[in-house]
C-alpha positions in Angstrom: -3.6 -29.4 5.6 -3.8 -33.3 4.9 -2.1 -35.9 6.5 -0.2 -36.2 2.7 0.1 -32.6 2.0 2.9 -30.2 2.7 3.1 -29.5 7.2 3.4 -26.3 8.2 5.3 -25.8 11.5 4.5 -22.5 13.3 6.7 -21.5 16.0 5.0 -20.0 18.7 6.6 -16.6 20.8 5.0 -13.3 22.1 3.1 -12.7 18.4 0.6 -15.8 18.5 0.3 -17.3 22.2 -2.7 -15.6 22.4 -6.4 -17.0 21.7 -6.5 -15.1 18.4 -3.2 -16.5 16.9 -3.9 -20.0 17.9 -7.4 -20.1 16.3 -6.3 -18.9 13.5 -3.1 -21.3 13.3 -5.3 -24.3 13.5 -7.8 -22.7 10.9 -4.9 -22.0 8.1 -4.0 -25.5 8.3 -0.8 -25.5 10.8 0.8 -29.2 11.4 2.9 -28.3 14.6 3.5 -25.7 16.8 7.4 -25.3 17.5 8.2 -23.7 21.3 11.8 -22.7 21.1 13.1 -23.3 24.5 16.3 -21.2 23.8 13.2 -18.2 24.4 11.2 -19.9 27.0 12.5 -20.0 30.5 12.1 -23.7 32.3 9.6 -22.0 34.9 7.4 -21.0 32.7 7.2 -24.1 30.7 4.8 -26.2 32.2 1.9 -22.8 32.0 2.5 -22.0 28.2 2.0 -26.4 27.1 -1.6 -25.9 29.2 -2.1 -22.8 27.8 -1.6 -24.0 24.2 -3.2 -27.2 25.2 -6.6 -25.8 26.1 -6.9 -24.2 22.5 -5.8 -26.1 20.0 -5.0 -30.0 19.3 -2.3 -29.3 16.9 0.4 -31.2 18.6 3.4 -29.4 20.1 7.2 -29.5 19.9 10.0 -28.4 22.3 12.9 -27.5 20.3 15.9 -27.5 22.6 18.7 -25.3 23.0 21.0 -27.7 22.3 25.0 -27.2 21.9 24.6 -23.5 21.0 26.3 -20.6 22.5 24.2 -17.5 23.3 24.3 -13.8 24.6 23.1 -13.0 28.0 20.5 -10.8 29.5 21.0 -6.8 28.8 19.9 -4.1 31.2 18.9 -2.3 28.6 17.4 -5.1 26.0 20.2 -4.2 23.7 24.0 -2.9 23.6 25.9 -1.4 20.9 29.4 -1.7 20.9 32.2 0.3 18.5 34.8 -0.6 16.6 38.2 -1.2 17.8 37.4 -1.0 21.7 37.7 -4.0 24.2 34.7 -5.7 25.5 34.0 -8.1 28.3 32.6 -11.4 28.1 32.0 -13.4 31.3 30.9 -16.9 32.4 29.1 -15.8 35.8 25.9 -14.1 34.4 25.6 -10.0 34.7 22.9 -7.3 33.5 24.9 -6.6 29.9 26.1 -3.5 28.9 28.4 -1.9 26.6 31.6 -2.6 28.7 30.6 -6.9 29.5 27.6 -9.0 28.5 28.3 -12.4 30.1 27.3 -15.8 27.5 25.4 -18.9 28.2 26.1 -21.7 29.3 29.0 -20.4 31.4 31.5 -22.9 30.7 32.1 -22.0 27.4 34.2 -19.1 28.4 37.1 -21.7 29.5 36.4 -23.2 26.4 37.8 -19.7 24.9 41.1 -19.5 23.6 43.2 -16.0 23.2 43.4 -15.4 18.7 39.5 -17.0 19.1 37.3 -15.2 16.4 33.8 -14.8 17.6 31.1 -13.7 16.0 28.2 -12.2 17.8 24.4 -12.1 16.6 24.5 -13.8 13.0 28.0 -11.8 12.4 26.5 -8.3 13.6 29.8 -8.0 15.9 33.1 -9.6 14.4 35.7 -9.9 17.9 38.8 -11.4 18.7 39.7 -13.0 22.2 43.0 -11.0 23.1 43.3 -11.7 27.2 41.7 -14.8 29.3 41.3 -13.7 32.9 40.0 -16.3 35.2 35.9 -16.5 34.4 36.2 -13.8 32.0 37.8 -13.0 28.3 38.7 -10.0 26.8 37.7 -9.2 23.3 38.5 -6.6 21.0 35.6 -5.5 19.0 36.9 -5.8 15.4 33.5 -5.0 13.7 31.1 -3.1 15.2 27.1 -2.8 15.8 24.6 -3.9 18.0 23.7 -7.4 19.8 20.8 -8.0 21.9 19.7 -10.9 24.4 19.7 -14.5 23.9 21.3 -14.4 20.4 23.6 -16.9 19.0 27.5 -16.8 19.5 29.8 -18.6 17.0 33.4 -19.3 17.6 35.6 -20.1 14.3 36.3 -23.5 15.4 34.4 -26.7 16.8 34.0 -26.9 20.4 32.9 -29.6 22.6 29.8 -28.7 24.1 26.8 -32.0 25.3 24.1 -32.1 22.7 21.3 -30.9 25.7 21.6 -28.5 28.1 20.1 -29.3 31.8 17.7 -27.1 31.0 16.9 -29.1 27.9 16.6 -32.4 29.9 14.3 -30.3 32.1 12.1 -29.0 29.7 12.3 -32.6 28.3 10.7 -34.3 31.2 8.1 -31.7 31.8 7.0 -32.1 27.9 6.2 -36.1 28.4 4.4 -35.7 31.8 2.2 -32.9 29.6 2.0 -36.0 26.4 4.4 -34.1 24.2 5.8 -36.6 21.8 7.6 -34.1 19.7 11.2 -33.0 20.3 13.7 -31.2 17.9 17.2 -31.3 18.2 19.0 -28.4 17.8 22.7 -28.4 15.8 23.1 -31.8 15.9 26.6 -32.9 15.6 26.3 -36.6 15.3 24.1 -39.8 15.1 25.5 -40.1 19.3 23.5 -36.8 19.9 20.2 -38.5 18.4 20.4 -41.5 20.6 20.6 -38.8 23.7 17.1 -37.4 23.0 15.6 -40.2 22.4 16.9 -42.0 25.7 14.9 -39.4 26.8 12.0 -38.9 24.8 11.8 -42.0 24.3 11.4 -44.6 21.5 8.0 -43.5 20.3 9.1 -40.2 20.2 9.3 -37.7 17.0 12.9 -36.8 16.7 13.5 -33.8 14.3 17.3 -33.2 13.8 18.0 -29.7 13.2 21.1 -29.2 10.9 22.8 -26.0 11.2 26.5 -26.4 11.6 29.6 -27.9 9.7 30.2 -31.0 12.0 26.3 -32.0 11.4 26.6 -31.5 7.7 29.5 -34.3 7.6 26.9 -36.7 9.9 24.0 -36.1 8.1 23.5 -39.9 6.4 24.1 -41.2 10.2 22.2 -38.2 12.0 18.9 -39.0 9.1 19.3 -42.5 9.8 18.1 -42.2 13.4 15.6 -39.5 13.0 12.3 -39.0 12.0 12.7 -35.9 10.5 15.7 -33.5 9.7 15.2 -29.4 9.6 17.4 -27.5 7.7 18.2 -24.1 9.4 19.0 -22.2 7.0 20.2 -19.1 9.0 22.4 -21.0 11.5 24.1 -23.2 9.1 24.9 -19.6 6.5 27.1 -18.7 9.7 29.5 -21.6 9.2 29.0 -22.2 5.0 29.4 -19.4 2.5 25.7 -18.3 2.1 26.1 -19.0 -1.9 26.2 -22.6 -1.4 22.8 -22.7 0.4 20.4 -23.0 -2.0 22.2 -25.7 -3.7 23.5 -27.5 -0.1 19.3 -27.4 0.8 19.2 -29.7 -2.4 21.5 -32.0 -1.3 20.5 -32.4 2.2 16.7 -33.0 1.6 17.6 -35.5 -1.2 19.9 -37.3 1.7 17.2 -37.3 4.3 14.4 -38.6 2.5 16.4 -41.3 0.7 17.3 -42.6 4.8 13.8 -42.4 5.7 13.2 -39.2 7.6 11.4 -36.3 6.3 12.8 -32.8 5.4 11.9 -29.9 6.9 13.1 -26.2 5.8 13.3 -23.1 8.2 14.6 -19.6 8.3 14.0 -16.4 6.1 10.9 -18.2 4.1 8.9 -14.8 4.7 11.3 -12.5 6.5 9.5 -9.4 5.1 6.4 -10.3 6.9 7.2 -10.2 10.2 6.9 -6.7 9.4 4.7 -6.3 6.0 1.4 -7.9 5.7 2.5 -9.6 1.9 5.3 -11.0 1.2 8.3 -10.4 -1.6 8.0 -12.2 -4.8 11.5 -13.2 -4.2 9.5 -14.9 -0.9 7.2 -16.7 -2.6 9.8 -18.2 -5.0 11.8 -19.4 -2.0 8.5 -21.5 -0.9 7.9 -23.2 -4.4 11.2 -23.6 -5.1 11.7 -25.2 -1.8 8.9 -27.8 -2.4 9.9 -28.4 -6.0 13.3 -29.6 -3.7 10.9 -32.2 -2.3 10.9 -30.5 1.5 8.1 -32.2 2.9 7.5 -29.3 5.6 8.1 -25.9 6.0 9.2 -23.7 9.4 8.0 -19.9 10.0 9.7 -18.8 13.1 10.2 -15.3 13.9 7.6 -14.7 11.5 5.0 -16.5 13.7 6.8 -16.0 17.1 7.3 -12.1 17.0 6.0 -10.8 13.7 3.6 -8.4 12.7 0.8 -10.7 10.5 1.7 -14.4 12.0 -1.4 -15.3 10.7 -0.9 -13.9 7.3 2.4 -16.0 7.1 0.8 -19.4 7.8 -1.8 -18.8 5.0 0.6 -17.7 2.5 2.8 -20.9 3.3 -0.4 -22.8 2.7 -1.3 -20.8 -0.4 2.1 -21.5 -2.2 1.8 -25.2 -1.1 -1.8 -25.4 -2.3 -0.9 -24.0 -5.7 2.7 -26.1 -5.9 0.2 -29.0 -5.6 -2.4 -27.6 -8.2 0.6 -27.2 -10.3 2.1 -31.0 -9.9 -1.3 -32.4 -10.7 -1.7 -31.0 -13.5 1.5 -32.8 -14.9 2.4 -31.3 -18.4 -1.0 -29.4 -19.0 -1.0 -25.7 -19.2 -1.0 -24.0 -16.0 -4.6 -22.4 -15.6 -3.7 -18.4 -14.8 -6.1 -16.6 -13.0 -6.1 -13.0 -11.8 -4.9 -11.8 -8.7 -8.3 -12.4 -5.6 -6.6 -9.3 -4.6 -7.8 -10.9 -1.3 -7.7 -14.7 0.2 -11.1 -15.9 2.3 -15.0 -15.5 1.2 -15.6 -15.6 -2.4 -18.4 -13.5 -3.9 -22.4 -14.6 -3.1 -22.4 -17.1 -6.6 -18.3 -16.7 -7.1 -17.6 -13.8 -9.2 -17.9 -9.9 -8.3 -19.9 -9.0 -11.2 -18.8 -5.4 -12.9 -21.4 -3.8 -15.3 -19.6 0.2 -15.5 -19.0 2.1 -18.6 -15.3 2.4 -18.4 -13.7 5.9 -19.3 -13.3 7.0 -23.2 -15.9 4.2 -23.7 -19.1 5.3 -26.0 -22.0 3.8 -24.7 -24.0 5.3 -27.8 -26.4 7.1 -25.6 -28.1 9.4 -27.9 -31.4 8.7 -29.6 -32.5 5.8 -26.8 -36.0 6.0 -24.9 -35.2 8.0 -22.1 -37.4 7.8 -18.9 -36.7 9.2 -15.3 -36.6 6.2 -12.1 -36.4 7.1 -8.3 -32.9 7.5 -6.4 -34.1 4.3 -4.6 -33.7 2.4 -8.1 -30.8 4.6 -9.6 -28.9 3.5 -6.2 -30.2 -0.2 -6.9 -28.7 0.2 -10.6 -25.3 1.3 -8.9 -25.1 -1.6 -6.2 -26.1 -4.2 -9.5 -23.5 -2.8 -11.9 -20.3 -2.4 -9.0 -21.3 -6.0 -8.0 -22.5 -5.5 -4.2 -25.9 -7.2 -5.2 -23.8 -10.4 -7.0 -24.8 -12.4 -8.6 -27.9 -9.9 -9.8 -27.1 -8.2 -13.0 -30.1 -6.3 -13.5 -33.8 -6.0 -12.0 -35.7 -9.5 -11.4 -38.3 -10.9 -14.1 -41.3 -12.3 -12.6 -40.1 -16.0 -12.5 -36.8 -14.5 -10.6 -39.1 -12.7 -8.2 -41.7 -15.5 -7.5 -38.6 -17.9 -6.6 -37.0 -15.1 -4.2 -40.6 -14.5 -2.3 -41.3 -18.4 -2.5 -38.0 -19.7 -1.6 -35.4 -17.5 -0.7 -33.6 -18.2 -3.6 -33.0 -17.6 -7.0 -34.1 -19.7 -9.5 -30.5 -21.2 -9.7 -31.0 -22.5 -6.1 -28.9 -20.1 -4.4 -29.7 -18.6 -1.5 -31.1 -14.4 -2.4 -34.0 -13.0 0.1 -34.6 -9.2 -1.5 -36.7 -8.4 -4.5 -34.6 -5.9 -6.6 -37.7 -4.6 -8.9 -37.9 -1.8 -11.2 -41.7 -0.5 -10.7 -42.9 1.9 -13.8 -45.7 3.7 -14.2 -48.4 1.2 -16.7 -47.5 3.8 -20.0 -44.1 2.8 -19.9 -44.4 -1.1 -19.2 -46.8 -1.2 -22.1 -44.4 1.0 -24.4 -41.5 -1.4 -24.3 -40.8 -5.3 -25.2 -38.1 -7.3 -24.9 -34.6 -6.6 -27.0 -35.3 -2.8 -25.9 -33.0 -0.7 -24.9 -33.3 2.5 -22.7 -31.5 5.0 -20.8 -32.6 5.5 -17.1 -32.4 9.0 -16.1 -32.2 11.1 -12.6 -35.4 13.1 -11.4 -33.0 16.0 -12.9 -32.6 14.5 -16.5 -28.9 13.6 -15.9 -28.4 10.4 -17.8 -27.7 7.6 -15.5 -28.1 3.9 -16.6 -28.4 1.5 -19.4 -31.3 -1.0 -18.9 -31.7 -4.1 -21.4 -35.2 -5.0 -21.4 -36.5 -8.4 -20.6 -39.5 -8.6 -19.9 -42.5 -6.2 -18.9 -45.0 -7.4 -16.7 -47.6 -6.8 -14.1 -47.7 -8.4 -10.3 -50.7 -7.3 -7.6 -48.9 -4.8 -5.3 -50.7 -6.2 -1.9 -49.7 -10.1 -3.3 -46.1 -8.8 -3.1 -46.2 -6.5 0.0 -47.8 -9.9 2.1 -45.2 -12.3 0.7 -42.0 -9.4 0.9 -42.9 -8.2 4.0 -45.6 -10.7 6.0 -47.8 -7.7 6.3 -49.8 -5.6 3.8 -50.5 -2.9 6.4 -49.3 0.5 5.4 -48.4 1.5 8.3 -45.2 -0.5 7.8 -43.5 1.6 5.7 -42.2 -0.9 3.3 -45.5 -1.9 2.5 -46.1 1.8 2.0 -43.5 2.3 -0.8 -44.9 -1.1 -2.9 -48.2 0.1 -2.6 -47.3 3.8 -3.5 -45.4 2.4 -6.9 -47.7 0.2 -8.2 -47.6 -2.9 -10.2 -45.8 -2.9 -13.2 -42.5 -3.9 -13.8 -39.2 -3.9 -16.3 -36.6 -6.4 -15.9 -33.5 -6.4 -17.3 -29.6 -6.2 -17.2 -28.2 -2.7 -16.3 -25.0 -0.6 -17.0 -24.0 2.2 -15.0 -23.4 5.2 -17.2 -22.7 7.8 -14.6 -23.4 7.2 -10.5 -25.2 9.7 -8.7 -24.2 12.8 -7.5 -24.8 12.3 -4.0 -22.6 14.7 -1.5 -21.1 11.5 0.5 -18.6 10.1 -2.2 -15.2 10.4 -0.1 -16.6 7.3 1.7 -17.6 5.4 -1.3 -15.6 1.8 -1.9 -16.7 -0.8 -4.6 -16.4 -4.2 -3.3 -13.7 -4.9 -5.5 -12.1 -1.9 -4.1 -12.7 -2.6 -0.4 -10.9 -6.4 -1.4 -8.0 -4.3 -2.1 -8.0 -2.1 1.1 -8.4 -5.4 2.8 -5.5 -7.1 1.2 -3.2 -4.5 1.6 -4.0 -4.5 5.5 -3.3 -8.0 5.4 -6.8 -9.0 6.6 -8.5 -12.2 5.6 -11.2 -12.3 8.1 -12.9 -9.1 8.3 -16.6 -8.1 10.8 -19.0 -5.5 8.6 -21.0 -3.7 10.7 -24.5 -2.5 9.2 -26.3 0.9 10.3 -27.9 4.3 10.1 -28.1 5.2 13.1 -25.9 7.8 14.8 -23.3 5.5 16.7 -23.5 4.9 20.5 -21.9 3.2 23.2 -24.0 -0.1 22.7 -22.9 0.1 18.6 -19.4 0.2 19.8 -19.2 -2.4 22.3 -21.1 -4.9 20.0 -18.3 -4.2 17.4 -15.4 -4.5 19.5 -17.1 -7.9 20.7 -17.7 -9.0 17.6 -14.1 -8.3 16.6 -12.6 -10.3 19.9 -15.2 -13.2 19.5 -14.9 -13.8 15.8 -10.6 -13.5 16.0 -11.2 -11.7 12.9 -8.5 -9.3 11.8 -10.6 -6.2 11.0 -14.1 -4.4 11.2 -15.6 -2.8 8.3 -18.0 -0.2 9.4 -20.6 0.7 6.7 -23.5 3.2 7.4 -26.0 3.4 4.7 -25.7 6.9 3.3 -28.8 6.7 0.5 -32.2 7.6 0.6 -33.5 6.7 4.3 -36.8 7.3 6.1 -38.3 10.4 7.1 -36.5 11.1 11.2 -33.4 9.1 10.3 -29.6 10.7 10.8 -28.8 12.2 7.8 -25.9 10.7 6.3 -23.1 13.2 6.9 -23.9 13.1 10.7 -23.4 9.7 10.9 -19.9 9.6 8.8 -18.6 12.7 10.7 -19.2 10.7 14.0 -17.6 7.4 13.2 -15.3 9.7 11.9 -14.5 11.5 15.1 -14.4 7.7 16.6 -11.4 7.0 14.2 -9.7 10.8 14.4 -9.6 10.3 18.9 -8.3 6.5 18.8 -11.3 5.0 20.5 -10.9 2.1 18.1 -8.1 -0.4 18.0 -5.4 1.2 15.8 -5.6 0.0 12.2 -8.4 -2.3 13.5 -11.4 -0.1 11.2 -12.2 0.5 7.6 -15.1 3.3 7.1 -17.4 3.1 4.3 -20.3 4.3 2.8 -23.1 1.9 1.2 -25.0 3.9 -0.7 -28.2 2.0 -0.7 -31.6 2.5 1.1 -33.4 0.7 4.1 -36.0 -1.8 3.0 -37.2 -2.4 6.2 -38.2 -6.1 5.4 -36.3 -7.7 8.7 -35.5 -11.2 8.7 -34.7 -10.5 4.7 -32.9 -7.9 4.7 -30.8 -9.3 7.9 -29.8 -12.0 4.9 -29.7 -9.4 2.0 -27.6 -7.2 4.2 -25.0 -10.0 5.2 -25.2 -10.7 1.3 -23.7 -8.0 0.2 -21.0 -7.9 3.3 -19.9 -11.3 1.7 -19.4 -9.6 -1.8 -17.6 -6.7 -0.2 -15.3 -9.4 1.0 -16.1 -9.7 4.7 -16.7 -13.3 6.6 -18.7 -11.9 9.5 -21.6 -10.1 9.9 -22.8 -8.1 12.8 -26.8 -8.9 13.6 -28.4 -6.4 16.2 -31.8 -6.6 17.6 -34.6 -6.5 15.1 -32.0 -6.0 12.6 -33.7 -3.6 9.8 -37.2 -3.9 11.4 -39.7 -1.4 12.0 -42.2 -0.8 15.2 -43.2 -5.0 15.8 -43.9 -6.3 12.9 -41.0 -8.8 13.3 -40.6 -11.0 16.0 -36.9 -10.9 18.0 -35.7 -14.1 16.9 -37.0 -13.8 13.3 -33.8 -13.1 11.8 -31.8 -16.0 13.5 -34.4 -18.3 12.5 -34.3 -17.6 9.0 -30.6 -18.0 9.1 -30.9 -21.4 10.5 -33.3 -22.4 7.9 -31.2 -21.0 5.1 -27.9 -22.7 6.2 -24.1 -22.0 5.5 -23.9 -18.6 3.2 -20.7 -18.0 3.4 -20.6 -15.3 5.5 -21.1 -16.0 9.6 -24.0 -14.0 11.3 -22.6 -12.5 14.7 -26.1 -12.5 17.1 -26.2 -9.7 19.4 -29.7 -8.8 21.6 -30.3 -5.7 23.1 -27.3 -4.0 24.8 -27.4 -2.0 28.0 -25.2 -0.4 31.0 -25.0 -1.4 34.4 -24.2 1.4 36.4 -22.9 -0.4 39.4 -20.2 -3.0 37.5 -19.7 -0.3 35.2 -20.1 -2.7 32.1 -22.2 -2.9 28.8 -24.3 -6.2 29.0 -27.6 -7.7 27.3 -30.2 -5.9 29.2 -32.2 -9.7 29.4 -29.1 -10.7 31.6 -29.1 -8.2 34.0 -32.4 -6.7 35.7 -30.4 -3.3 37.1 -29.4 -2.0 33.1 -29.9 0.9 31.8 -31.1 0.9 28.4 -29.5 2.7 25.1 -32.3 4.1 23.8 -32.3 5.4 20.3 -35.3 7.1 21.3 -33.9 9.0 24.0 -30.9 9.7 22.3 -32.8 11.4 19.6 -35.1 13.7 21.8 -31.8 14.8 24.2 -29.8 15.8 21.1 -32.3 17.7 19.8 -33.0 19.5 23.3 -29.5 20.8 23.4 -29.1 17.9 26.5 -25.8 16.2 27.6 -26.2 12.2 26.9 -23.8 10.3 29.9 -20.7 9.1 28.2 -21.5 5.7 29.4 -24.6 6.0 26.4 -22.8 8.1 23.5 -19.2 9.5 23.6 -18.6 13.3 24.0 -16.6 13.3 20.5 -20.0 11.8 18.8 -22.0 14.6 21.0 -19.6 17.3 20.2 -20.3 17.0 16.1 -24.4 17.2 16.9 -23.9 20.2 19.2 -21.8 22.2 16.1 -24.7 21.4 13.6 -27.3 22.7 16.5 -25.3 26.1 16.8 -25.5 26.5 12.8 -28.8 25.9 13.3 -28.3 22.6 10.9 -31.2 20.0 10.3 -30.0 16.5 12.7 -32.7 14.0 10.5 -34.3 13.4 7.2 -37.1 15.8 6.2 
């Protein structure tokens, strides 16, 4: 975000102080990262700043413990303690359990007087204090349930405690030897406890004044006065005022702060569900805007960042609310521009909109009496990937001034970036028979009706002409060039409909894009690796998709095999499925990590293009990354190893990010996968060999395809089942 635009604050805790987390903290538009000290021990303090440090410049804050009472360590992480029994508490520090738990810091149990009420992990545990001996009290447990380590510990009436802990003083010097210049204050009592910290700190210093209790309520004018910023906790202060007068004491407080000169900051609960769900309540989202409408100049995720579930998911759903609060005040008085749900935040569709060409059901698309002619599965399976919107912004096959710009430029005539031809070749009788305006039904090789197709335009373009300029070659031994040649050179352009898709045997697999948005969004993901093949999948396919997932920080990998027509000696389609699937069904991939799904579509062949065209229609599927392998969608040499990097460079940003990988192989004595250019002792993954030991009935090592993958091709063998395309 802006320098004038709402801050986020993300606290940072076992959820996001990894590389991942902190990548993707900066990326959503994080202001400051919060380290609570009450959950960081002193020791360790120094290690996590340099960690952080060394990935991100977001600036940090320590947020002290400040004058706050707190639950020991548990010997078992938690204790849960019954109604009407008498319980332990103890200034000298022991392993908790359910007879004692000993509270932090110690003095506070001679603080303790017998009729005390104390309540015990935000009012979990109601007790009284019925006995003082010595170090210890003895409480009677008037409410029951559980309380765990480290959690706060309120006692029904004020108690003089310092305003920072040694430990705070500690952490305080080793955060300005490490240039940390921002410190918040935790339940600060009075303007005195501001003027502490900042002795400190010093004067340059970025005070935030956290109020959460009673005392710092009645201070707040003189506490705002002194501070650069004040945080309302929302969850400490509910312990000490009835939680009804929240909502409307948040009101008061930011108004206060901001007409003293410090900003207003707003913390706890703001997306409670996600520490555990990957979207957030509605009730949520109205907290956020009703928060800024308050005039809260910055909002705090805490546990949602710092242990959660979807950390990342939080910060861009702050930043989504803030961005469309600010949309909203912009506009002033004018109508509120609704839009329908994205479904999905991240890469918008190649040309922005997912186009949709489908005869919805009950709808009469007047079929009967229309020109009827059968087309090729290759161009029925074209028609499908038009009309669902994987080829967006296409809406039907290419006129000749389309197709010149593609082959020319590498764009459309609009100027944006499209590498593929997508032609409809006919045989001369029918190009002559139709004109513009027509409209004709396109038909299986079985006479099942398939398509609508709007004419545009009939013409004629020299078969070799387009071979050279599609594929650099006109030889037909690349077998691209075969199929141009093979169809001639007449064409039909025009918009299409999808009537009814094809009947192929692979449609459990089959998402739209729009569809696969949705699986995204409900997994939470935003940044998403697709994974292009149809090839039977190996150890060097796996490793280059785990990397890819690690390197990119992405949230998910989308693996989609081409399950349409393919080239004579390819996998058929249900092999390769049924091993990914066998990948999935053992674990071997990162739990909830991996979407499966077919493209039904057909390999062009046409490498450095269809490296582009491929990533293309990742982008409208909703994925940000793209994996490239060597000679991505090449055949035998007619494409040069770099070709498809090059051509990405030329084009420039697409929207989607191409992930380079070369050639992968093992070395047997580090026991690692590695680019076989690195390291002279590889062994190479040979598709090759992979092919000719399957079909001898020969065990591949697991190091080059996994026995689950082998396990599927030796079951088809004993059925005496083809392994390739005839």
């Amino acid at each position: 975000m802006k320098a004038n635009e709402v801050e986020l604050l993300c606290t940072l805790g076992p959820a996001s102080l990894n590389d991942r987390v902190i990548h993707w903290l900066e990326r959503a538009g994080t202001s400051l990262l919060r380290l609570n000290l009450s959950h960081t021990k002193v020791e360790d303090l120094e290690r996590i700043v340099e960690f952080v440090q060394k990935r991100t410049s977001i600036p940090l804050c320590l947020d002290t413990e400040g004058a706050q009472v707190r639950t020991g360590p548990l010997a078992d992480g938690k204790v849960t303690v019954r109604e009407n029994r008498f319980f332990t508490a103890r200034a000298r520090p022991v392993a908790g359990d359910q007879f004692s738990i000993s509270l932090y810091p110690a003095y506070i149990v001679s603080q303790l007087n017998v009729g005390d009420f104390i309540s015990i992990d935000f009012n979990a545990v109601l007790s009284q204090v019925v006995e003082k001996r010595g170090e210890e009290v003895v409480l009677r447990i008037l409410n029951g349930g559980e309380i765990g380590p480290n959690k706060a510990v309120t006692v029904q009436r004020p108690l003089e405690m310092p305003p920072l802990t040694e430990k705070d003083r500690a952490s305080i010097a080793i955060g300005l030897r490490l240039g940390i210049r921002h410190f918040a204050l935790s339940f600060a009592h009075r303007a005195s406890d501001v003027d502490v910290i900042r002795s400190l700190a010093g004067s340059d210093a970025v005070i935030i004044s956290k109020i959460e209790c009673m005392s710092g309520l009645r201070n707040l004018t003189a506490i705002a006065e002194k501070s650069n910023a004040i945080l309302i906790d929302r969850g400490d202060l509910s312990r000490e005022v009835p939680i009804e007068q929240i909502p409307a004491i948040q009101k008061m407080i930011i108004r206060n702060a901001k007409a003293h000169g410090a900003k207003a900051y707003v913390a706890t609960n703001l997306l409670e569900s996600m520490t555990s769900a990957p979207t957030p309540t509605r009730a949520e989202v109205n907290d956020i805007y009703n928060t800024l409408s308050d005039g809260a100049d910055g909002l705090v995720l805490a546990a949602e960042t710092a242990i959660g579930e979807y950390p990342v998911n939080c910060a861009r759903m702050v930043v989504k609310v803030a961005q469309q609060f600010q949309r909203n005040m912009s506009a002033g008085t004018r109508p509120i521009r609704v839009r329908a749900s994205s479904l999905m935040g991240g890469v918008e569709p190649h040309g922005g909109r997912l186009i949709c060409q489908t005869i919805a059901p009950g709808e009469n698309p007047q079929l009967t009496d229309l020109p009827t002619f059968m087309v090729s599965d290759e161009e029925l399976t074209d028609v499908e990937q038009i009309a669902r919107g994987t080829f967006s912004p296409l809406r039907g096959f290419m006129d000749r001034e389309c197709l010149e710009s593609v082959l020319e430029f590498n764009r459309l005539p609009s100027g944006l970036v499209w590498t593929m031809p997508m032609l409809l070749p006919v045989p001369k009788e029918v190009a002559d028979r139709h004109r513009r305006g027509d409209r004709v039904l396109l038909s299986t090789n079985r006479g099942a009706p398939h398509s609508l197709l709007e004419i545009t335009d009939a013409y004629k373009f020299d078969p070799h002409l387009l071979a050279r300029k599609w594929f650099g070659t006109d030889s037909r031994e690349h077998p691209g060039v075969a199929r141009v040649l093979i169809r001639g050179g007449h064409f039909l352009s025009g918009n299409v409909t999808l009537v009814q898709p094809l009947p192929l045997p692979y449609r459990r697999y089959d998402l739209t894009p729009a569809q696969l948005r949705t699986v995204f969004a409900h997994k939470g993901w935003s940044r998403v690796v697709a994974f292009h093949t149809r090839n039977l999948v190996h150890r060097g396919h796996e490793m280059i998709q785990i990397e890819a997932l690690e390197r990119t920080y992405a949230d998910g990998l989308l693996i989609n095999p081409i399950v349409g027509p393919t080239k004579r000696g390819d996998f058929l389609p249900h092999l390769i499925l049924d091993g990914y699937q066998a990948m999935l069904d053992y674990g071997v991939y990162p739990s909830g990590k991996v979407v499966l799904a077919s493209f039904i579509t057909y390999p062009r062949f046409a490498g450095p293009r269809e490296a582009v065209f491929t990533a293309l229609c990742r982008k409208n599927m909703g994925c940000t990354h793209f994996i490239i392998g060597r000679d991505h969608s090449g055949v035998g040499s007619f494409y040069g190893p770099n070709a498809g990097r090059e051509l990405f460079d030329e084009l420039g940003d697409l929207g989607i990010v191409p992930i380079f990988f070369g050639a992968i192989g093992y070395d047997l004595q580090s026991e690692r996968y590695v680019d076989l250019k690195a390291c002279e002792s590889a062994r190479p993954i040979s598709g090759t060999e992979i092919r000719r030991a399957l079909m001898a009935g020969e065990a591949l090592p697991n190091w080059m395809m996994r026995s689950e993958v082998q396990d599927i091709v030796r079951a088809e063998l004993m059925m005496k089942h083809s392994l390739f395309q005839e």
